[in-house]
N, CA, C and O atoms as CSV, one atom per row, in Angstrom:
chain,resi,resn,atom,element,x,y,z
A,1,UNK,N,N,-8.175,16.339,-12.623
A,1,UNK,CA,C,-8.765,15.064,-12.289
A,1,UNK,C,C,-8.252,13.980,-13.243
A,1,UNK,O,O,-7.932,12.881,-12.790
A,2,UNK,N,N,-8.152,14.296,-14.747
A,2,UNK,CA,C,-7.343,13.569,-15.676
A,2,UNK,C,C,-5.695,13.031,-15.221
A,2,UNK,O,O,-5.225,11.911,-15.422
A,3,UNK,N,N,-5.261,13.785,-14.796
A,3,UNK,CA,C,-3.829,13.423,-14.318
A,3,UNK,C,C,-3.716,12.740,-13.180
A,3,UNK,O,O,-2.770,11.962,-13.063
A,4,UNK,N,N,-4.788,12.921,-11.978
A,4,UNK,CA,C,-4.663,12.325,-10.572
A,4,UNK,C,C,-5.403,10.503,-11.406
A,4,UNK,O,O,-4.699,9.587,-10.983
A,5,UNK,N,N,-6.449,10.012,-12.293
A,5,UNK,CA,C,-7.020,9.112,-12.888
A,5,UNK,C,C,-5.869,8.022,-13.200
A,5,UNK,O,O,-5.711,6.922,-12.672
A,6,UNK,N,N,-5.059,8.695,-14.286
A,6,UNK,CA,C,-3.590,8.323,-14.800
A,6,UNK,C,C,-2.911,8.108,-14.329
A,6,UNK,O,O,-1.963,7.438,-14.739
A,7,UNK,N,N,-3.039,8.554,-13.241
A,7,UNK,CA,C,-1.309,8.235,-12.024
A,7,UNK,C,C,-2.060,6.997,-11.158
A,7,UNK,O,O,-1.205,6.190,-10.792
A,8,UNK,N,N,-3.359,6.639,-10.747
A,8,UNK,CA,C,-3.897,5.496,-9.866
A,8,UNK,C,C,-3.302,4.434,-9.260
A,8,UNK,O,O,-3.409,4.002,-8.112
A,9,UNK,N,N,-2.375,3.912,-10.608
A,9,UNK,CA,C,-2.010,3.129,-10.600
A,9,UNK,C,C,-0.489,3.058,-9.150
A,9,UNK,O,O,-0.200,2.204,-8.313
A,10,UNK,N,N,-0.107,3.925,-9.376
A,10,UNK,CA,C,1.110,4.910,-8.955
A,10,UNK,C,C,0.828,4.794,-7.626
A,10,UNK,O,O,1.267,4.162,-6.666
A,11,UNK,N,N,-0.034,5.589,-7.849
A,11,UNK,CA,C,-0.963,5.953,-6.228
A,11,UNK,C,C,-0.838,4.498,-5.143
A,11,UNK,O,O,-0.274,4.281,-4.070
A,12,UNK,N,N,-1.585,3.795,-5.966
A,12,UNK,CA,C,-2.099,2.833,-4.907
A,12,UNK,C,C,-0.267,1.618,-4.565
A,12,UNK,O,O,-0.073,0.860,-3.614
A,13,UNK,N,N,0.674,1.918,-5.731
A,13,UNK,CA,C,1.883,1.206,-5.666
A,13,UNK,C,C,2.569,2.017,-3.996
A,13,UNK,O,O,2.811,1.480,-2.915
A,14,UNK,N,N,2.727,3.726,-4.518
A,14,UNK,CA,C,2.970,4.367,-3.048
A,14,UNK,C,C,2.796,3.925,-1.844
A,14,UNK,O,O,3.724,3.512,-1.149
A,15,UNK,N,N,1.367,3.975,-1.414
A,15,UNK,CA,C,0.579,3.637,-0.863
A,15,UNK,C,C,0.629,2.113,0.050
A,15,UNK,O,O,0.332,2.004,1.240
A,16,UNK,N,N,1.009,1.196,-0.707
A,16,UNK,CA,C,1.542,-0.443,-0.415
A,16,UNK,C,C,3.048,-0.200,-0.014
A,16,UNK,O,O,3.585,-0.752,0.947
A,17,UNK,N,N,3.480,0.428,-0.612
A,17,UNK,CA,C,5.277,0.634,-0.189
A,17,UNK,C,C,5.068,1.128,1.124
A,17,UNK,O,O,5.560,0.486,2.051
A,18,UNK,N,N,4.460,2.098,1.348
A,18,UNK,CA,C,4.362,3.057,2.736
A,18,UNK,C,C,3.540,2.633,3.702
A,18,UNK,O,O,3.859,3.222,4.735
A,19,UNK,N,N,2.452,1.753,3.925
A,19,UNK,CA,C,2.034,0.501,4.324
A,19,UNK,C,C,3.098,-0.220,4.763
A,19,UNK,O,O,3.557,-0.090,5.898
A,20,UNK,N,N,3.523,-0.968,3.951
A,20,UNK,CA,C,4.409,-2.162,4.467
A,20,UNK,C,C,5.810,-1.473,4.999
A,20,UNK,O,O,6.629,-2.193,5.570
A,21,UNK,N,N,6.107,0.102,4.782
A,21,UNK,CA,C,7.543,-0.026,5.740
A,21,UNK,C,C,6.917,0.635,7.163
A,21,UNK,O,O,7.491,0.648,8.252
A,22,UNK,N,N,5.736,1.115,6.890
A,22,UNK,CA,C,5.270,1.556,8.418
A,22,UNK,C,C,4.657,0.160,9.374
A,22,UNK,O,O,4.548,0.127,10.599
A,23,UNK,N,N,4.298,-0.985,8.348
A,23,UNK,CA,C,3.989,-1.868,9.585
A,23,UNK,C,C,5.394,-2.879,9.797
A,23,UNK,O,O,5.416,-3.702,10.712
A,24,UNK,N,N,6.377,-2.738,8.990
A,24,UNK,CA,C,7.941,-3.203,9.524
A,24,UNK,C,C,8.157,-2.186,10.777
A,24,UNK,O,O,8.398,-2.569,11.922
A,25,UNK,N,N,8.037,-0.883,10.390
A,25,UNK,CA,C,8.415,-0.256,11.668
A,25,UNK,C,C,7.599,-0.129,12.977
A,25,UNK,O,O,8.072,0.345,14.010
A,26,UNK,N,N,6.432,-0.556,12.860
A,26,UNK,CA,C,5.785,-0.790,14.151
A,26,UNK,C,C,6.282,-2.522,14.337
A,26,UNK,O,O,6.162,-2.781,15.534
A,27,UNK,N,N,6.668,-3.470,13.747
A,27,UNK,CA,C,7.370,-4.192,14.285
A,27,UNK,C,C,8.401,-4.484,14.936
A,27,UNK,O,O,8.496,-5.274,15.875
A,28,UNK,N,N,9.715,-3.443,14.136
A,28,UNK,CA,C,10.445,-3.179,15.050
A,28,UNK,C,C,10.188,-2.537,16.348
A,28,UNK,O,O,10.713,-2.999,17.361
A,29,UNK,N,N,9.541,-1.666,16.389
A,29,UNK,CA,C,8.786,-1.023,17.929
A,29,UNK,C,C,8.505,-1.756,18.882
A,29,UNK,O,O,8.464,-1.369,20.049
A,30,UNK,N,N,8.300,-2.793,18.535
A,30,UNK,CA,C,7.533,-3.940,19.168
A,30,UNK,C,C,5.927,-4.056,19.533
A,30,UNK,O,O,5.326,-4.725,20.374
A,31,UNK,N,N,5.501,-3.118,18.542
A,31,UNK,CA,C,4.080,-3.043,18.059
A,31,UNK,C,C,3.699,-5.043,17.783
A,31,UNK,O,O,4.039,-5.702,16.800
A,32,UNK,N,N,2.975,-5.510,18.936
A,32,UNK,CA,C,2.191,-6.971,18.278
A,32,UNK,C,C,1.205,-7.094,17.299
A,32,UNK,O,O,1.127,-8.038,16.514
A,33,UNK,N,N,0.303,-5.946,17.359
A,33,UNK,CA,C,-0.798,-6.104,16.476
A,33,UNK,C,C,-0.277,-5.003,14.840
A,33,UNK,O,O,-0.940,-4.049,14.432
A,34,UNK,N,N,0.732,-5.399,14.345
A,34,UNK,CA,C,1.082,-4.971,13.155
A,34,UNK,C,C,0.200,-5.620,11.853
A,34,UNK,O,O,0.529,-5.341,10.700
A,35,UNK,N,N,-0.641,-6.271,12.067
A,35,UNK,CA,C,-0.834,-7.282,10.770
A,35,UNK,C,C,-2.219,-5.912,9.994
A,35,UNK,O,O,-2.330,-6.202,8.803
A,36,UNK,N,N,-2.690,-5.292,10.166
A,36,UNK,CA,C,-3.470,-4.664,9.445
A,36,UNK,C,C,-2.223,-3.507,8.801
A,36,UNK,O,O,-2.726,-2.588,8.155
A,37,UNK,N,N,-1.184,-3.484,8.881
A,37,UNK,CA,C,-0.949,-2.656,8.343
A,37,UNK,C,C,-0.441,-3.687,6.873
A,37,UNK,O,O,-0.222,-3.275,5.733
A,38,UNK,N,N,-0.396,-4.466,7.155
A,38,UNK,CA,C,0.491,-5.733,6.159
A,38,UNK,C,C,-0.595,-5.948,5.184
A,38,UNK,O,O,-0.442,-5.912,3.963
A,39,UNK,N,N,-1.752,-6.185,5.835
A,39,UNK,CA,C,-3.068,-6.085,5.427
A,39,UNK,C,C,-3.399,-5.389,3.956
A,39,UNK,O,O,-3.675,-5.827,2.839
A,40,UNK,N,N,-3.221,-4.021,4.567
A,40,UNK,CA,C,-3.439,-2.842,4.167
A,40,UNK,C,C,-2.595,-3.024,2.783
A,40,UNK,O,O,-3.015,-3.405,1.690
A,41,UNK,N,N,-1.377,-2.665,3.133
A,41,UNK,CA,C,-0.064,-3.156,1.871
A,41,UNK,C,C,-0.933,-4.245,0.810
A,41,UNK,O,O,-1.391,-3.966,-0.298
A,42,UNK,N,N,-0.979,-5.227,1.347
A,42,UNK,CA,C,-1.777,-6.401,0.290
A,42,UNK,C,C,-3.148,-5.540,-0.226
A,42,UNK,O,O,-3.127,-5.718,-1.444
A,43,UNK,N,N,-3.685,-5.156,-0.084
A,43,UNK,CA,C,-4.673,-4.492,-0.313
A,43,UNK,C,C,-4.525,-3.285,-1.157
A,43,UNK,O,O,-5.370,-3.066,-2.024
A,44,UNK,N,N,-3.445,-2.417,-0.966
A,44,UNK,CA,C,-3.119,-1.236,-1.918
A,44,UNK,C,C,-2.430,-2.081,-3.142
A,44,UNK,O,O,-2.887,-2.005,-4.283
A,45,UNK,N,N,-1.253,-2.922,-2.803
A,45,UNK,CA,C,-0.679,-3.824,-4.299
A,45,UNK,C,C,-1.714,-4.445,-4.970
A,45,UNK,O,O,-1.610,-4.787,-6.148
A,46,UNK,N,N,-2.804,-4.631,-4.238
A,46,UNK,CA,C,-3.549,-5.918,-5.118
A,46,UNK,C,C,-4.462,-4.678,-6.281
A,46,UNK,O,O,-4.610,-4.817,-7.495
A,47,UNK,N,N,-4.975,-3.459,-5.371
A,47,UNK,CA,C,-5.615,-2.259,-6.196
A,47,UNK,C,C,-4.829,-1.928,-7.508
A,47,UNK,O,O,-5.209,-1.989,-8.677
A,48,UNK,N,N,-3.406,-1.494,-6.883
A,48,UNK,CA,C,-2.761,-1.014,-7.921
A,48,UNK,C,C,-2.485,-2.146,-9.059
A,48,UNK,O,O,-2.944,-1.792,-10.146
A,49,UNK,N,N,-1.965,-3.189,-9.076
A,49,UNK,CA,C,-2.186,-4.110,-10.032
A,49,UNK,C,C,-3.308,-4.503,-10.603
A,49,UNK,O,O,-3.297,-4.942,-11.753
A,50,UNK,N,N,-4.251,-4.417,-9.996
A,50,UNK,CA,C,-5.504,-4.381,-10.925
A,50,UNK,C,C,-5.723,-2.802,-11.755
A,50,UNK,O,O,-6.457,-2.854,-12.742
A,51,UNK,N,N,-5.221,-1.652,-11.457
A,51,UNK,CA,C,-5.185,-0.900,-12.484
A,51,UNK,C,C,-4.404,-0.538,-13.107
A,51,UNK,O,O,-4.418,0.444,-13.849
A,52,UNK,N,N,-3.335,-1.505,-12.848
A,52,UNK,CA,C,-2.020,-1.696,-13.612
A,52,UNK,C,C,-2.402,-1.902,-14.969
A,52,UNK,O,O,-2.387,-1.215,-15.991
A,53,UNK,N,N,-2.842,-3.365,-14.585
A,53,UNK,CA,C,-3.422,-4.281,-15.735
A,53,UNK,C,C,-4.519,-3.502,-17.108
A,53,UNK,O,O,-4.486,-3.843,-18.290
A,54,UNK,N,N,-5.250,-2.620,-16.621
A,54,UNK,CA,C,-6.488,-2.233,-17.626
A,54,UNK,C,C,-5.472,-1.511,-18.991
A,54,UNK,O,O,-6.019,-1.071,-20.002
């Protein structure tokens, strides 16, 4: 649990990367309603930088 705590930061960076190339690729698809995945991305970067920061 100590090591998964430590990596968080990591985690939630993953997480925004893999977000934002899965809602590029439902754009290319021609997926219209892509924006929660963009969402999502803003939402995992904004996590992980806040436990960037501590």
């Amino acid at each position: 649990m100590r090591a998964f705590l430590a990596n968080l930061e990591a985690l939630f960076l993953a997480l925004a990367f893999g977000s934002l190339l899965f809602g590029l690729l439902a754009r290319l698809l021609g997926v219209r309603q892509a924006w929660p995945f963009f969402l999502l991305a803003a939402l995992f970067l904004a996590l992980g930088l806040f436990f960037g920061l501590k």
